[in-house]
C-alpha positions as CSV (number, residue, x, y, z in Angstrom):
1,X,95.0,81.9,88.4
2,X,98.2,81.8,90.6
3,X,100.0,81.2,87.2
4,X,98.1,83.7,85.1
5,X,97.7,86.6,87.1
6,X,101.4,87.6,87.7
7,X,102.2,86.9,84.5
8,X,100.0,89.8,83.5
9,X,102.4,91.9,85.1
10,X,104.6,91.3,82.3
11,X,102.3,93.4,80.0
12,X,100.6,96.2,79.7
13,X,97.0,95.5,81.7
14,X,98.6,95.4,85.3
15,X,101.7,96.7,87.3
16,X,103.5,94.2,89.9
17,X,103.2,95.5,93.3
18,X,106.5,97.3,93.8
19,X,105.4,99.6,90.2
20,X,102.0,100.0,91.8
21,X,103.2,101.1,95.7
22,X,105.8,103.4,94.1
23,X,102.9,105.0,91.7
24,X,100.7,105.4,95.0
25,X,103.5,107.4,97.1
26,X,104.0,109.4,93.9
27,X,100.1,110.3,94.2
28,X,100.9,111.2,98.1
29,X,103.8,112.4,97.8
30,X,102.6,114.9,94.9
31,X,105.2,114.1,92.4
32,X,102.0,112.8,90.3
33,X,99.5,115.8,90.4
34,X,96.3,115.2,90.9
35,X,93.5,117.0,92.7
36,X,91.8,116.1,96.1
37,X,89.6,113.1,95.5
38,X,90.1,112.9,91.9
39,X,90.7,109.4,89.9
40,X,94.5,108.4,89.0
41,X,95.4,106.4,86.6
42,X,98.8,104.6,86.9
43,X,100.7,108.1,86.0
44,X,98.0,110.8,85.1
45,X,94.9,112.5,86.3
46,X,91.9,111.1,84.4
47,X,88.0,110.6,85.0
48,X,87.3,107.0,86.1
49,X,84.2,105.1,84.5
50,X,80.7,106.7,83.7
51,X,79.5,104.2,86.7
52,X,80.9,106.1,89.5
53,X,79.4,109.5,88.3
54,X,75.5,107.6,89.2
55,X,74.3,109.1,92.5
56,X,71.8,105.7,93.1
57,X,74.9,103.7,92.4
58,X,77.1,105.2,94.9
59,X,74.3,105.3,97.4
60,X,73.5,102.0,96.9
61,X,77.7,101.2,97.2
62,X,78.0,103.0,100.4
63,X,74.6,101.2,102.0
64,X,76.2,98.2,101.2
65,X,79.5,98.9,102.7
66,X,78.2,100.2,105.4
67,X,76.3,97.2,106.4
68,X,79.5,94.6,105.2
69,X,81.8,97.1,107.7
70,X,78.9,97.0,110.9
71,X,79.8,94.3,112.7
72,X,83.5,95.9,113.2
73,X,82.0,99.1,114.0
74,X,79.7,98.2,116.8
């Protein structure tokens, strides 16, 4: 894996981390527009998987987190 993965930086599936850090301040910064909590995809505004739109899901997402993150929060 320490071969493969940055080599998929070198197409179209992944960004290398000075593309991806400069798309994020673009988000921040908003030179990319994009509404409050919305889903950004590299350049645009777009709606992320059918998944996250599953109330139990993301219930069952933040119980879990919640209970991973307790033992720094007590």
């Amino acid at each position: 894996m320490r071969t493969i993965t940055p080599l998929t930086a070198l197409t179209s599936l992944a960004s290398t981390q000075q593309e991806a850090g400069q798309r994020l301040a673009d988000v921040v910064l908003g030179l990319t527009p994009a509404s409050s909590g919305s889903y950004v995809d590299r350049t645009r505004e777009t709606r992320s998987s059918a998944e996250s739109y599953v109330p139990d899901r993301e219930e069952r997402l933040w119980t879990a987190a919640e209970e991973l993150t307790s033992v720094f929060t007590t």
